[in-house]
C-alpha beads as a LAMMPS data file, in Angstrom:
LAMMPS data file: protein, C-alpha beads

98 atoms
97 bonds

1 atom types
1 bond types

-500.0 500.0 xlo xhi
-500.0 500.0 ylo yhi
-500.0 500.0 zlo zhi

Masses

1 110.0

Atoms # bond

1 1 1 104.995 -276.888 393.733
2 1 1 108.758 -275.433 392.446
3 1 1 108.515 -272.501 390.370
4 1 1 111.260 -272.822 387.995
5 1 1 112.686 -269.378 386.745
6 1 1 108.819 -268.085 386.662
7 1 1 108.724 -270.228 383.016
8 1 1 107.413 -273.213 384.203
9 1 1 106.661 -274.900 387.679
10 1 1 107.235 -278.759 388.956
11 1 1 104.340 -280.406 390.866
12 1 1 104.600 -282.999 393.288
13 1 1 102.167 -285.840 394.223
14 1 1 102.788 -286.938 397.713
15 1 1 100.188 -289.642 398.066
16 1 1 100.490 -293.398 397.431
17 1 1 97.266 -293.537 394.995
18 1 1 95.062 -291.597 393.380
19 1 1 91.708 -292.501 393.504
20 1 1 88.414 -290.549 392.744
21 1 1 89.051 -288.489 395.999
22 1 1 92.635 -287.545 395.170
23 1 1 91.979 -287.135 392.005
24 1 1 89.426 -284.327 392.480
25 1 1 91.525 -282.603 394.863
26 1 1 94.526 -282.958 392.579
27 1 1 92.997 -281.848 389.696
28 1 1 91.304 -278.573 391.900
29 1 1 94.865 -278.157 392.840
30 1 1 96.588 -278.016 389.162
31 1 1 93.728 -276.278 388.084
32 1 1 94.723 -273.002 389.751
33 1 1 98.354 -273.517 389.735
34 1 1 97.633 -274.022 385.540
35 1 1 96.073 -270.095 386.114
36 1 1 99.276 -269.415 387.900
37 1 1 101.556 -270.873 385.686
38 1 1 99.860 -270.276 382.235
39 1 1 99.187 -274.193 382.215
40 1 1 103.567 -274.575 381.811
41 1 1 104.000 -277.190 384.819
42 1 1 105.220 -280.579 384.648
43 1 1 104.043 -283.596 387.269
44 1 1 105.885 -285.465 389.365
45 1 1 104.717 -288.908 390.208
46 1 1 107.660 -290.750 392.041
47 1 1 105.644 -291.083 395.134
48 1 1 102.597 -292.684 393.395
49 1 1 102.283 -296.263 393.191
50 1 1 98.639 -296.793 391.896
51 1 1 96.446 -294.488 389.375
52 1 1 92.904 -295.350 389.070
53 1 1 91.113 -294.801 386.070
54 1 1 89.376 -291.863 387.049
55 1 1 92.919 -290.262 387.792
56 1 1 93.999 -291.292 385.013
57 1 1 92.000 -288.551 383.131
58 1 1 93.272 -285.840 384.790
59 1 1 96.676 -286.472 383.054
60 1 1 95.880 -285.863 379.927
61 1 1 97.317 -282.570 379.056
62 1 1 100.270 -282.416 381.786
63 1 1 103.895 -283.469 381.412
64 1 1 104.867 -286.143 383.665
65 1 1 107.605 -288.095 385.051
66 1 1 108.774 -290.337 387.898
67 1 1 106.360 -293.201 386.797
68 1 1 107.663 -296.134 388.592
69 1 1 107.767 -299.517 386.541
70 1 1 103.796 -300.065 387.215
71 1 1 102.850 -296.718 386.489
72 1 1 104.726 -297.147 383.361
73 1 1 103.447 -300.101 382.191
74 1 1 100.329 -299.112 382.585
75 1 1 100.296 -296.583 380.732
76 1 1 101.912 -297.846 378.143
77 1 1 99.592 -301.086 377.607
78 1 1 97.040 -298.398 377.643
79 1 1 99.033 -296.909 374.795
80 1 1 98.111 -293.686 376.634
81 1 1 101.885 -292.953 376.236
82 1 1 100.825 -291.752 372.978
83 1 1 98.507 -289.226 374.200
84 1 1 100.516 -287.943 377.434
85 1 1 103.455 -286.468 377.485
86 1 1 105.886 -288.451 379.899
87 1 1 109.582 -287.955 379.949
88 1 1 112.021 -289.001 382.114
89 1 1 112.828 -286.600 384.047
90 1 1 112.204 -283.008 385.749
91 1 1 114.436 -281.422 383.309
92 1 1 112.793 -283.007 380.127
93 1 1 109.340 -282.722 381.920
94 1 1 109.614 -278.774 381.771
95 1 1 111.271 -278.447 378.709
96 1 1 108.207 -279.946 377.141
97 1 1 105.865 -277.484 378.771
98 1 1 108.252 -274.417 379.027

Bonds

1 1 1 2
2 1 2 3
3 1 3 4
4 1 4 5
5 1 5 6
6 1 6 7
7 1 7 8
8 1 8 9
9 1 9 10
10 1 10 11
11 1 11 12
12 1 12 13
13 1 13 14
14 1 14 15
15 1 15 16
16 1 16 17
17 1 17 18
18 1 18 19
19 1 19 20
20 1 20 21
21 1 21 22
22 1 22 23
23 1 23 24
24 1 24 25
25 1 25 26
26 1 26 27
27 1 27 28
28 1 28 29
29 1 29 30
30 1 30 31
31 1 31 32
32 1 32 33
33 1 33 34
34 1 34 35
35 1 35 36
36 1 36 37
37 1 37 38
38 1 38 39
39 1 39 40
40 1 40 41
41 1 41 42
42 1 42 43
43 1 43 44
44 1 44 45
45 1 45 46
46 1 46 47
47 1 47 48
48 1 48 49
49 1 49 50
50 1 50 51
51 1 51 52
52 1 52 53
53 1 53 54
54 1 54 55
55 1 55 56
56 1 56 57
57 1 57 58
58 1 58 59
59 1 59 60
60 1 60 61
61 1 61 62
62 1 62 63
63 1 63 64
64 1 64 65
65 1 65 66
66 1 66 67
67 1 67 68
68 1 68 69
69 1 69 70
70 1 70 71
71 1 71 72
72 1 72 73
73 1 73 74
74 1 74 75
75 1 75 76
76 1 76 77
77 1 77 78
78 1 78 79
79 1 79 80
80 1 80 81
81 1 81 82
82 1 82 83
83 1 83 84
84 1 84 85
85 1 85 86
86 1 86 87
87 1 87 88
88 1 88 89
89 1 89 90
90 1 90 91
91 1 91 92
92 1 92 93
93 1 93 94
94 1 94 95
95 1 95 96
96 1 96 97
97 1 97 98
């Protein structure tokens, strides 16, 4: 986690996949930086190559960005892209929860 000017905070997957075990420890993890942060963070998923469905729910009220082109796709043929808010980038990623 990156607290940026104490508005809004970056957070940073590290694994390759989330699966139901990442996922729950992921979503423990955001849940108490959300208390920290007054739920202004954004998510960065440039290290994560596979989502699983059941982390897949986790996402819905985050900002997020580095999708690579699978992560992408998928949630765009999902049309879950209408429901998330993904941007491009770290800087667009906070200004949409800042």
């Amino acid at each position: 986690m990156i607290d940026v000017g104490g508005r809004a905070a970056v957070a940073r997957v590290l694994c390759p996949s989330i699966g139901q075990r990442e996922a729950a420890i992921i979503e423990t993890e955001l849940a108490a930086l959300g208390e920290r942060t007054g739920w202004r963070f954004a998510l960065d998923l440039t290290e994560v190559k596979m989502i699983a469905s059941l982390g897949l729910g986790m996402l819905i009220s985050i900002a997020m960005f580095g999708l690579n082109g699978e992560l992408s796709s998928l949630i765009r043929i999902t049309k879950l892209d209408r429901l998330l808010p993904v941007a491009k980038d770290e800087k667009s990623a906070l200004s949409k929860v800042s």
